[in-house]
N, C-alpha and C positions, 0 to 999 in steps of 0.2 A: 486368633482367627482374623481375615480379612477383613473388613467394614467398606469403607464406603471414598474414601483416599480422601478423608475431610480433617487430616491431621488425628484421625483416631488409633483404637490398634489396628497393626496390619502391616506397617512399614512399608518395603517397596513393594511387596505383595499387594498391597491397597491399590484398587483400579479406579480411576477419578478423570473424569473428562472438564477442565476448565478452562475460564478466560485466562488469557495469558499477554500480557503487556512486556516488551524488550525496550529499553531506549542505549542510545550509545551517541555520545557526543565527537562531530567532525573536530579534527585538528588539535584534539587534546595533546595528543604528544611533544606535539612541537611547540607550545604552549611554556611561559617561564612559570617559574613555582607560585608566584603570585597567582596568575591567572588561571595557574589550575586548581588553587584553592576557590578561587572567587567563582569559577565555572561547579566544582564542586557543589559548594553551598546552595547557589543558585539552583539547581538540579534538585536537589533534597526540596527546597521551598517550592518552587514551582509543581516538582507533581504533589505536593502537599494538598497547596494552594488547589491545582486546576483538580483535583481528586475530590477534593473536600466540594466545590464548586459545583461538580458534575453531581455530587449524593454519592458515592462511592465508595466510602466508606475505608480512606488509603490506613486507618491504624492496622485494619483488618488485614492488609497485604500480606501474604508470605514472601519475601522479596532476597533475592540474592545481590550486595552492594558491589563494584568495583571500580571504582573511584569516578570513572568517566562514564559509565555503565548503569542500567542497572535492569533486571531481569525479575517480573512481578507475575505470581498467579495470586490471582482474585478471588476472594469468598465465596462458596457455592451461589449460585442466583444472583450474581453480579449481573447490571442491565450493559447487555453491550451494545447497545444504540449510544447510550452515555460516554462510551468510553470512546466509543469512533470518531462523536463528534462533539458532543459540550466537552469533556475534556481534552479533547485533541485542540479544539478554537481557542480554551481557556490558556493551554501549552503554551499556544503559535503566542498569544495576545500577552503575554509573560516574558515569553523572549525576546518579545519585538521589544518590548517596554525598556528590558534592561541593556539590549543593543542601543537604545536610543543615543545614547552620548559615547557611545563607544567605537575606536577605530576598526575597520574592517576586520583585521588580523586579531581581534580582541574580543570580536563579539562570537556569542554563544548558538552553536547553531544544531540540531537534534536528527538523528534517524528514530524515528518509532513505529514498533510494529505492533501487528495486532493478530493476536492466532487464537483459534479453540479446537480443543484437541483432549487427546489423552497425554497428563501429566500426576504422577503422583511420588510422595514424600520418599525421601533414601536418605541413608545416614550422611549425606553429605550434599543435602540441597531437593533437585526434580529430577526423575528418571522419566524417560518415555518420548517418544517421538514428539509430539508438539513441540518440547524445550529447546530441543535441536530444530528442527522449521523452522520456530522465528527463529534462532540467531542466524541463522543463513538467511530467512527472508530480510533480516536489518542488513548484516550486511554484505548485502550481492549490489554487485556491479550498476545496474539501475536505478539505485535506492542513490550509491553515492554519485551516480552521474547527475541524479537529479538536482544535490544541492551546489554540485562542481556548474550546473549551467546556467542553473538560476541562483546568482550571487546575492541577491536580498532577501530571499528566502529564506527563513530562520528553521522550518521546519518542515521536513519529509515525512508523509506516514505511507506507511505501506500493509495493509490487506493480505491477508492469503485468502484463497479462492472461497475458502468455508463462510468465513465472516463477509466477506464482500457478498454474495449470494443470498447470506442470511439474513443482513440488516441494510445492506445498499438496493441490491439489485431490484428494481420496481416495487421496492417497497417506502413504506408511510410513516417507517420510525427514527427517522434522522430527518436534518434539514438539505442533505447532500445530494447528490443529481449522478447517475450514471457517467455524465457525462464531463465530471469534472475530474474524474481518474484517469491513468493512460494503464492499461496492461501491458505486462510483460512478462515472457517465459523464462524462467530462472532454472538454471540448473549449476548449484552450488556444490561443491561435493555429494554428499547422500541425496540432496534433498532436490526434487525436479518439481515442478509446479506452476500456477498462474500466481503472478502477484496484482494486487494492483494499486500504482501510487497515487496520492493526492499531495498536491502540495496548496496547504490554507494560502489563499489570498490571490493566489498564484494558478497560471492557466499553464499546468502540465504536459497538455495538449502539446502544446509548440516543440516539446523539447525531445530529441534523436535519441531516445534511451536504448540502451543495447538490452537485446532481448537473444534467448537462444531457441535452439529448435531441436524440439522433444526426441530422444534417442529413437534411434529403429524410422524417423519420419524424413522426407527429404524439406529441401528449402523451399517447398510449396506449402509450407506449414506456418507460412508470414501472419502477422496477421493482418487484418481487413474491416475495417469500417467504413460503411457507408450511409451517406443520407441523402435522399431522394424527397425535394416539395412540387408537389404538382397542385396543376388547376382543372383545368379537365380534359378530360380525356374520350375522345367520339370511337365507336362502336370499331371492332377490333384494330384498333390501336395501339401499343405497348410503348413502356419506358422503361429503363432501366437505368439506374442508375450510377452503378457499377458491374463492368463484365472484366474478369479475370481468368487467365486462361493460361497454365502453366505453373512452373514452378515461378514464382517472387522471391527476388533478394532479402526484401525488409519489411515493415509493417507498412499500409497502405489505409489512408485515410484521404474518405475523394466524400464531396459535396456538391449536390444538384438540384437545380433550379429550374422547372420546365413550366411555362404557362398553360400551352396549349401544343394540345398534340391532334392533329386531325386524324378521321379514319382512315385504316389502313396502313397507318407509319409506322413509324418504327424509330427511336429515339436510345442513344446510351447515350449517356455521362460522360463515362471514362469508361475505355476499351485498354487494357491494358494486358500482353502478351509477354512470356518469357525471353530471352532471349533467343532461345532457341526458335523463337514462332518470328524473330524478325523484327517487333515492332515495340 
């Protein structure tokens, strides 16, 4: 009989929704045997280390190893505030450490992802859609542009829409800020979705990550952030801070500054038109 997908009876039959941690290391392969021993080790200790660190409990892992690799679902009631962000800092501040005396081409540098989802036990590891997410959310095109652009960044984490929602987005249980992720639309083989990366230490923001556009939608599916400060504003008046009008090429991030808007005005930021519109 089924149970409860907490390693009981039930086998793949067991239906179980859990945290689920992917890590996978840049440039392994091109790596001489030394260093991919020493990258190895390192990898084993550090999510030890930043596991043990967060309260996490890493004996508890059920964990699938591959040398450069490595694919974890966590204990039922795993806190995933902990794992987004004291062990994500704990990661980044581990890798930096043992890059410190190391050349460029030598030092150790992480995709890690963060999903929750339905995954549960098969005679040969995790069956179920979350397993397959993160490894496409690790790694798709954005995740590696992001350590390809920011060269001292030791470490990439990347969100799926579930977890970023549930423990970032205007919430109180991490030390993290909306506004230190960039999203991206991924669409990996099976798997289409929002991701969203952070990179610890490092301002995300800046960097041109390729993003796709959701099947069946056209290129007006960019996306768009905008921020608007004003001071004040007299009796029918408007601002705005961004206007958008048409299909956009690519993601779009406009910032605005107005002191004073008098009545009757009328005030945009950024007016921005496809091409089709001319402008």
């Amino acid at each position: 009989m089924a149970k409860n997908g907490n390693g009981e009876t039930g086998g793949a039959g067991a239906f179980g929704r859990r945290l689920l941690l992917s890590v996978d290391a840049k440039g392994y392969g091109s790596a001489d045997t030394a260093t991919q021993q020493q990258f190895q080790e390192t990898i084993v200790r550090l999510l030890h280390e930043s596991a043990d660190a967060a309260e996490l409990k890493r004996r508890k892992w059920k964990t699938q190893e591959g040398g450069d690799s490595l694919f974890a679902v966590l204990p039922k009631h795993a806190y995933e505030p902990a794992l987004v962000d004291d062990f994500m800092r704990g990661l980044e501040a581990g890798l930096r450490d043992f890059n410190s005396s190391r050349v460029p081409k030598e030092r150790l540098r992480l995709r890690a992802a963060v999903h929750f989802g339905e995954a549960s036990r098969a005679s040969n590891g995790y069956v179920g859609t979350a397993p397959v997410e993160i490894g496409r959310i690790r790694d798709c095109a954005a995740m590696r542009a992001a350590l390809d652009q920011m060269p001292d960044a030791c470490l990439a984490v990347g969100l799926s829409a579930t977890v970023f929602r549930d423990v970032v987005q205007g919430k109180p249980y991490t030390s993290l800020r909306e506004n230190e992720f960039q999203e991206v639309l991924v669409k990996e083989k099976e798997y289409r979705g929002a991701v969203w990366i952070w990179l610890p230490g490092e301002d995300v923001r800046q960097l041109k990550l390729p993003t796709e556009v959701p099947d069946g939608e056209g290129r007006g599916t960019a996306l768009v952030r905008s921020e608007l400060k004003l001071g004040t504003l007299e009796g029918n008046a408007d601002a705005t801070g961004l206007l958008a009008e048409g299909a956009l090429d690519g993601p779009v991030e406009a910032a605005t500054e107005v002191d004073h808007v008098a009545g009757n005005a009328t005030v945009i930021g950024v007016h921005l038109r496809s091409a089709g519109g001319k402008q």
